[in-house]
Structure formats: C-alpha cells, structure tokens
C-alpha positions in Angstrom: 44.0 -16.3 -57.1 42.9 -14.2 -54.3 44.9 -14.7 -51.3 44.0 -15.5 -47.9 44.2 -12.7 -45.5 42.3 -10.7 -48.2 39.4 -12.9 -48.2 39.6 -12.2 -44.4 39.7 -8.3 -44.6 37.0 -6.6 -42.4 33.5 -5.8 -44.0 32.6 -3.7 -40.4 34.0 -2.4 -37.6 32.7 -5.5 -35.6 35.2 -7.8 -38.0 38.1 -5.8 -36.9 40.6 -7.4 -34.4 42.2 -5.3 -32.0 42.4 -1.0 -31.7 39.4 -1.4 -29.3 40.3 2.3 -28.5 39.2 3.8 -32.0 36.4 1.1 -32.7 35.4 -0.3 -29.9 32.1 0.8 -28.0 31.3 4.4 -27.6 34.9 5.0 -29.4 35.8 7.7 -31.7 35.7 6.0 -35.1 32.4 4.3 -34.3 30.9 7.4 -33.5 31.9 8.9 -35.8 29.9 6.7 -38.2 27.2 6.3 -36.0 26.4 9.8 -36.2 27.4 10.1 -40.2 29.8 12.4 -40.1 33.1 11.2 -41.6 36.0 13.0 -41.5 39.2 12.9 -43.3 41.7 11.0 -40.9 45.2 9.5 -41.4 45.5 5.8 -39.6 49.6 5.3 -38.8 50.8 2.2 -37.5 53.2 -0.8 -38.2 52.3 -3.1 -40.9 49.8 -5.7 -40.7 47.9 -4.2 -37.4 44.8 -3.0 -39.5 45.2 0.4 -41.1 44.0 -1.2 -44.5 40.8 -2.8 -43.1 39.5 -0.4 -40.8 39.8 1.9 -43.5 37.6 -0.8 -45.6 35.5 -1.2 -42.8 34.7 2.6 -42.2 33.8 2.7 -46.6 31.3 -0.5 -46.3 30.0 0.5 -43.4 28.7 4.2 -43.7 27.2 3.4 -47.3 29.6 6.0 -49.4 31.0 5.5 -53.0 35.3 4.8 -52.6 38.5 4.3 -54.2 41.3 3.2 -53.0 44.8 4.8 -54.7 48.5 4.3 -53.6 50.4 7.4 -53.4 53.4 6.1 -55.0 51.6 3.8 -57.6 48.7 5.9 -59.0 49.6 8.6 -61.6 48.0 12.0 -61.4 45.6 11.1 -63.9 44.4 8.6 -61.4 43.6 11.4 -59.5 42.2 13.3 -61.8 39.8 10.5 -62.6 38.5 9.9 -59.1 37.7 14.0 -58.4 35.6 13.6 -61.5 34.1 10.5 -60.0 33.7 12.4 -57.3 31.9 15.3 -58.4 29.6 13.1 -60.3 28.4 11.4 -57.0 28.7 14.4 -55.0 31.1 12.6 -52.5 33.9 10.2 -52.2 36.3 8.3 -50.1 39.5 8.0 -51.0 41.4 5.2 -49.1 45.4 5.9 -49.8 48.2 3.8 -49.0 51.5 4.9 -48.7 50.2 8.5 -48.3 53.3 10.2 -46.7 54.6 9.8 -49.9 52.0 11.9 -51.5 53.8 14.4 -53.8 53.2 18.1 -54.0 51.5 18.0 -57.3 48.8 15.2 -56.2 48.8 17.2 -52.9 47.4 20.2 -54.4 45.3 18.6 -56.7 43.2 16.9 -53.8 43.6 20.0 -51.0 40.8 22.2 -52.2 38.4 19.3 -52.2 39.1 18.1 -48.7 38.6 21.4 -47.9 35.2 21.9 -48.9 34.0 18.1 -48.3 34.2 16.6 -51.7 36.4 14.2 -51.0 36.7 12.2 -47.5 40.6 11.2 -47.2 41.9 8.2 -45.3 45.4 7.8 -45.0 47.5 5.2 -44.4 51.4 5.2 -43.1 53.7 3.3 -41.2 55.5 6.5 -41.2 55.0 9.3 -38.1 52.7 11.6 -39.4 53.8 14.6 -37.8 57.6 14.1 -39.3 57.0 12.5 -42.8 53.2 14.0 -43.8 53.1 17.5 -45.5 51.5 20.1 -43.1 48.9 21.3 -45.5 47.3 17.6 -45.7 47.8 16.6 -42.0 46.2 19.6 -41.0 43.0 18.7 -42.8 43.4 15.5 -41.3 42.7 13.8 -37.8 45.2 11.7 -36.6 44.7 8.4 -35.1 47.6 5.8 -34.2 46.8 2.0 -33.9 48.1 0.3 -31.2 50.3 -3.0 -32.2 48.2 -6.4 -31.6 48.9 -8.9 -28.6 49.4 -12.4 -29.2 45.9 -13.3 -28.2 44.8 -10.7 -31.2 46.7 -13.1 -33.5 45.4 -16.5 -32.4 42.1 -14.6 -32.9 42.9 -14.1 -36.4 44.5 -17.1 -36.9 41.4 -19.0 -35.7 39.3 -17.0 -38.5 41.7 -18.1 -41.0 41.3 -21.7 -40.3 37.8 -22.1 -41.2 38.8 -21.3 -44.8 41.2 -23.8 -45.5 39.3 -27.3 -45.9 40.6 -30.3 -43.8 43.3 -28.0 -41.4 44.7 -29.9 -38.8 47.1 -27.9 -36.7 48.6 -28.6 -33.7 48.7 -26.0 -30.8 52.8 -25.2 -30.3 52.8 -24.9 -34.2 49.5 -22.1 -33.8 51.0 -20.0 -31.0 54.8 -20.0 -32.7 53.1 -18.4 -36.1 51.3 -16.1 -33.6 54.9 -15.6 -31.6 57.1 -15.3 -35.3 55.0 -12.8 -36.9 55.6 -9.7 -33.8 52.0 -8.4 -34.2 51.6 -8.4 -38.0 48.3 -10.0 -38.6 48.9 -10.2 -42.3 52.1 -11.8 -41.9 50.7 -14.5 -39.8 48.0 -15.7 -41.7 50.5 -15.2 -44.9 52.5 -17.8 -42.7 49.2 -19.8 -41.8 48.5 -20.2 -45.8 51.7 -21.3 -47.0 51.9 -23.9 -44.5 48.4 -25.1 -44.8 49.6 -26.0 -48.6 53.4 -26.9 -47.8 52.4 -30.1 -46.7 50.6 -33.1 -48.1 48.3 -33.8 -45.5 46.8 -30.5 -44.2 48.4 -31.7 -40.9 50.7 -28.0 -39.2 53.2 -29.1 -36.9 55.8 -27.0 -35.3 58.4 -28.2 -38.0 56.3 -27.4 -40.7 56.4 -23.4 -39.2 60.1 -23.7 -38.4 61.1 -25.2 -42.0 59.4 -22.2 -43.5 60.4 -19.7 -41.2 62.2 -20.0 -37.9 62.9 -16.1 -37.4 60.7 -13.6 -35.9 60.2 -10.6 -38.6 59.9 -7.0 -37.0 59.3 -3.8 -38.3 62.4 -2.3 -40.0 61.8 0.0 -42.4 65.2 0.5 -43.5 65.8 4.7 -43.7 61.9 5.3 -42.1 60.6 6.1 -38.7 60.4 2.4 -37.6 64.6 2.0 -37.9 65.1 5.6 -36.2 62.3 4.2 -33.8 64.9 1.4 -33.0 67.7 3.6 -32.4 66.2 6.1 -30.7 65.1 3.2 -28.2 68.9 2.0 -28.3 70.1 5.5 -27.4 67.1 5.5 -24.3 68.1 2.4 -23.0 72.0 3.1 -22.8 71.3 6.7 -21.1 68.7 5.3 -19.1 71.7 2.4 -17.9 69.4 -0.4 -18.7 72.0 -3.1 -20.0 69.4 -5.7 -21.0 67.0 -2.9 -23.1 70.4 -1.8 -24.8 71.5 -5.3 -26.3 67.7 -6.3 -27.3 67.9 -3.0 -29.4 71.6 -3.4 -30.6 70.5 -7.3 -31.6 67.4 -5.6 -33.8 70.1 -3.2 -35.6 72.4 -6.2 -36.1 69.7 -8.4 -37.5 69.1 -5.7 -40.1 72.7 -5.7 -40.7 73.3 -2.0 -41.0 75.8 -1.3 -39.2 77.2 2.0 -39.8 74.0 3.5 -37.9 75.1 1.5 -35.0 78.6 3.1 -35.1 76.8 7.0 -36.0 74.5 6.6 -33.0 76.7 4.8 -31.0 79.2 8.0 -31.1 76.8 10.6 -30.6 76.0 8.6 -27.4 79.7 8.3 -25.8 80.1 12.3 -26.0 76.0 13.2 -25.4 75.1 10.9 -22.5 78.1 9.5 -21.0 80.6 12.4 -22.2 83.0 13.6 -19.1 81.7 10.7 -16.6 83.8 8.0 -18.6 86.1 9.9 -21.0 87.7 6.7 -21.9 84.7 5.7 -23.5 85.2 7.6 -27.2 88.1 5.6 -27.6 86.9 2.2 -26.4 83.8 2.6 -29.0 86.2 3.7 -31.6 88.1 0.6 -31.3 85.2 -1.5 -30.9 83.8 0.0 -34.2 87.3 -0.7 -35.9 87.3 -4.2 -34.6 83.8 -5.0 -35.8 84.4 -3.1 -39.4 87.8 -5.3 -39.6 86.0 -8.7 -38.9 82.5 -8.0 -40.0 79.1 -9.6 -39.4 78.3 -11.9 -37.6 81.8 -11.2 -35.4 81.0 -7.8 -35.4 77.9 -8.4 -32.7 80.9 -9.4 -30.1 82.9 -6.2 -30.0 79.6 -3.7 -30.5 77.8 -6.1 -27.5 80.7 -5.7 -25.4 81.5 -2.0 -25.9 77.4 -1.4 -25.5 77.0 -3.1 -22.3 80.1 -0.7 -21.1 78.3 1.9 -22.2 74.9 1.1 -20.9 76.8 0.0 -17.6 78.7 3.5 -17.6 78.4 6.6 -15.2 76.4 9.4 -17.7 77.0 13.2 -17.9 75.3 15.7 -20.3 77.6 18.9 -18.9 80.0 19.2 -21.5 77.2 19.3 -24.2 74.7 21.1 -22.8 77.7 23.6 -21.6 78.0 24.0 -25.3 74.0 24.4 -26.1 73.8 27.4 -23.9 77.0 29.2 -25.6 75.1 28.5 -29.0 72.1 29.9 -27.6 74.0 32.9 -26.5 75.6 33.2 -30.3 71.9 33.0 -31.8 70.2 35.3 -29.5 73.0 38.1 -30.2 74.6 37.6 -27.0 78.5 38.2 -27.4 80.3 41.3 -27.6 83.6 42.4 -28.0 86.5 40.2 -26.9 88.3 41.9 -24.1 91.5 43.9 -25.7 94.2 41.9 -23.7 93.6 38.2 -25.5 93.1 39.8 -29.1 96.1 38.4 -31.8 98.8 39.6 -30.4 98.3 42.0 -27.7 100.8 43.3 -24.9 98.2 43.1 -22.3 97.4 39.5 -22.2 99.5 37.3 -19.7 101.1 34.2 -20.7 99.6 31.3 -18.2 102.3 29.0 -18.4 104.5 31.3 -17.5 102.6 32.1 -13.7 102.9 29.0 -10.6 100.3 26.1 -12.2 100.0 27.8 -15.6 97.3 30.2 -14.2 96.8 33.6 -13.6 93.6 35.6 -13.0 92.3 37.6 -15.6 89.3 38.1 -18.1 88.2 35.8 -21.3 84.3 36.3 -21.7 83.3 39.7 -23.4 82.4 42.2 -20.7 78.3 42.0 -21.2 78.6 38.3 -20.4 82.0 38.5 -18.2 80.4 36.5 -15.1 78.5 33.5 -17.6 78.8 30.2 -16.8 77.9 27.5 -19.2 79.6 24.0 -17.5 78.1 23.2 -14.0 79.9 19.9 -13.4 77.6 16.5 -12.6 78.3 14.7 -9.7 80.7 12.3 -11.0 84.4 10.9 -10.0 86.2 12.4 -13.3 84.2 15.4 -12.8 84.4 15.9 -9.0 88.5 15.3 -10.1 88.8 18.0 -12.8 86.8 20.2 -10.3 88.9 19.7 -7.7 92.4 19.9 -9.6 90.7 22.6 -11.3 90.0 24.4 -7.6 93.8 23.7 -6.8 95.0 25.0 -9.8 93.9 28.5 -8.9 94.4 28.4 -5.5 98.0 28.2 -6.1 97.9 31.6 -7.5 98.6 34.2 -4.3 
C-alpha cells in the first residue's frame, strides 16, 4: 500500500514546496533545466525538507531516463547494471540517497562516467558535504543546501495532503500543532496527517487525536552525524557567546537525545577553552555537576547540567591560556626552538633556586636564546586575570 506523502512527491519543480532559492523563478536549478544542461549536484539538508523530490522533479522534468540507488543498500552489481543501462541510452540519472556513504569501490566505479557525462549524479545527504563526501566525487559535483521549511510551508503541504483522504474533517489547532510537532520535516508531518486521519472512526482530527499519537516535537538528531555535532557546536556558541537562554534550548536538545557523555566531553573543553582563567573555579564546578548527574541519572541529571550551564553561559570568558598554548605549538611545528639555555638543564650549577630569593623570584633566562624575548600569554581583561597580573608584577618588583 503506497503511502501518503509518496503519492504527494513532486512531478515538477512547480509541485515543490519551499527552497524558492534553487527553484524558484530565474533560480539556479530551474535554469538549469530550462537551458538543458544538467549537471551532477549533491542536494544536503535535514530530512523531510525535499532533497528526494526535487531530485524527482529535476528527472520528470528534463525528459532523461533515471534510477534511483541507495548508497548503503544497492550492491555493486547494482551499479554495474545501471552503467550498462546507461551506455545503452547514452545517458542517465542517477538519484542516490545516503550518498556520503558511498564506498570507495562504488566511487570509482561511477567517477570516470561523471567525468565524461555518462552519468548525471544527484546526491542526497543530511550529512555536510564538505566533511563527510569523498573529495574525488564532491568535486565533480555542485553543491546546493536546502533551507529548512517554515510552518506556513507545512500547512501548505498539509493542505495538499487533505484532498487525498475522503471525508477529512480537521479542526485548525489540531492542523497547525502537526505543522508545529514535525520542526520542518514535511514527510513527517503528513506521516502524522495519515495516521491520524485513520486512528479515528470518524475522519474527524482534533487536537487530542495529534497529542495521543504524538505530543513531542521530533528534531533532527542524527546520533554520531553532523546534525548532533551541529547541536553541540551551537551549545558551545551560545555559552561563549554568554547567551543563557540559547545555551539551555541546546543543552534541553542533547538531553532529549539522552546522550549524555557528549554533554560532559563538550561541556569540558568549554570550561578551559572559553571561560578558562576568567572563572577558574569553573572546571571543578562542572566536574561535580557531571558527577552529580552521572550518580542520579536521567531525568535528574537535567538539574545539575542546567544549573552548571547557566553558570557557565553567565560566566566572565577568556581564550589566553589556550591560545598562549596554540602559539608555543605553532612555534614547535614551524622549527622554532633551540637549545635550552645551559643554566636550567638537569642539574646544572648555574641555575638559581627561586624559592630560595625574596618572593621566590629571581631574574634570569628560560626561553632558548632565538626566542628569549617571546611571549605567548597576553592576559584578557578580567578580575582573576588583572589579579595574577598584578601579584604577578609585585612578585618581581620585590626583587632589588
């Protein structure tokens, strides 16, 4: 039984909802056909926002022969088959899901006949292209993103739906809270549309029909792919850019996907690379925090992590110690070193003893003599920095 949001895929560009900017007038993709000159593109973008049926639309619409083949699913001899197909007709498209899981054998296979125009690839990920897609193929490629679908996009679709399922009555709040549970995924909507259409005996969709099937908005999480390190990149952003409210929305979409150790892995790199020497106290706060939620798990764990993140995201920030660091490494890799000076080598006479000179300092050279007057740490304008500055200052001022 053919389901219902693939009897409402796209025949032509016109069908498609949303990503006005690829097929809307005068816009790449349509031009593209209009002048008949298909390339070989890779479409990226969450699920359910239209990679599949523009994809479908381009094929119908420019009059070519296709196939459409999963990278993951289809065997080489799939492959195999459709390049003979191909030859036969002169041309193909190939429609691939999945295709930044194209192996190497299936890469090569299909290279030299995107090269010379045998074979017309569209990709499809949800994965960023220039991280996950092998260079050889993305180079043969152009490379369009589709932008995520508003709410109106989804009534829009929604609408469509309802003229194929006989004697619908739905009731407004119940359309706009599919539109507002499925966060942009078309599919998943109308998905949601069908099952409530024929979860109830009368055709009639109220709000508690939606909510009994599904009262939580999905997002994208796709586990150990770009959309999860999407989310935690946006977690780190929003803590370093001290916006408390962007950090918790982001810290509630790790929680709902329950992994927490990538909270805690993130959430460390952050104390020591973005708040670092402003608020030194905060390493061991998080620790604590990350013990406390380990020792009572989920969904307790949200209370320690929400409070140790709003600290965080509330805290003074300071790169210095870090990026003190990054320039030393940078020295070490571009052969900038030399010889330590002779007095602090393993047991030399010459070197003198700090603690035994007035505030355990005494003037005299560490850095190698090529890079003697270096400085890596440049201090940010903090309290605890200004403080160890200061003491710092006094310390060898005491030294006549």
């Amino acid at each position: 039984m053919e389901i219902l949001a693939d009897k409402l895929r796209p025949q032509t560009l016109d069908d498609i909802i949303g990503q006005e900017h690829l097929v809307g007038e005068n816009k790449i993709i349509r031009n593209l056909i209009l002048n008949n000159h298909l390339v070989s593109m890779i479409l990226y973008g969450k699920p359910g926002i239209g990679k599949t049926s523009i994809a479908c639309a381009i094929a119908n619409t420019i009059n070519k022969p296709y196939r459409m083949l999963n990278a993951t699913i289809n065997n080489k001899q799939d492959f195999d088959i459709v390049i003979e197909e191909a030859k036969m007709n002169g041309e193909m498209i190939i429609i691939m899901d999945e295709i930044h899981r194209l192996n190497k054998d299936k890469q090569d296979l299909l290279l030299p006949y995107i090269e010379n125009g045998l074979i017309i690839l569209i990709g499809m990920t949800t994965s960023n292209p220039y991280h996950k897609i092998n260079p050889a193929i993305r180079s043969r490629c152009q490379i369009f993103e589709l932008k995520e679908l508003t709410k109106e996009d989804i009534i829009t679709g929604l609408n469509r739906a309802t003229k194929y399922l006989p004697g619908l009555k739905i009731d407004d709040d119940a359309l706009n809270t599919i539109a507002r549970l499925c966060s942009g995924d078309l599919r998943s909507a109308i998905n949601l549309l069908e099952v409530s259409y024929y979860g109830t005996n009368d055709k009639h969709i109220t709000l508690e029909t939606v909510t009994n099937i599904n009262s939580k908005a999905i997002f994208f999480s796709d586990s150990d792919e770009d959309g999860h390190y999407d989310v935690l990149s946006g977690l780190q952003k929003s803590i370093r850019g001290s916006d408390v409210d962007a950090s918790l929305h982001y810290l509630a979409r790790l929680i709902a996907e329950g992994d927490l150790d990538s909270i805690y892995r993130r959430l460390s790199v952050i104390a020591y690379e973005d708040i670092g020497l402003a608020n030194p106290a905060i390493g061991p706060k998080l620790m604590a925090a990350i013990h406390a939620a380990e020792l009572v798990g989920l969904p307790e764990a949200r209370i320690p992590l929400g409070t140790i993140v709003t600290e965080m995201a509330l805290s003074p920030k300071s790169n210095s110690a870090h990026t003190a660091l990054d320039e030393a490494l940078e020295d070490i890799e571009n052969g900038s070193t030399g010889n330590l000076p002779e007095h602090i080598k393993t047991n030399s006479p010459l070197y003198k003893y700090p603690h035994d000179y007035p505030n355990s300092w005494v003037k005299q050279q560490y850095l190698p003599d090529n890079i003697k007057n270096k400085k890596y740490y440049h201090p940010k304008n903090n309290k605890y920095e200004a403080s160890l500055n200061k003491i710092h200052e006094e310390m060898k001022g005491g030294k006549k």
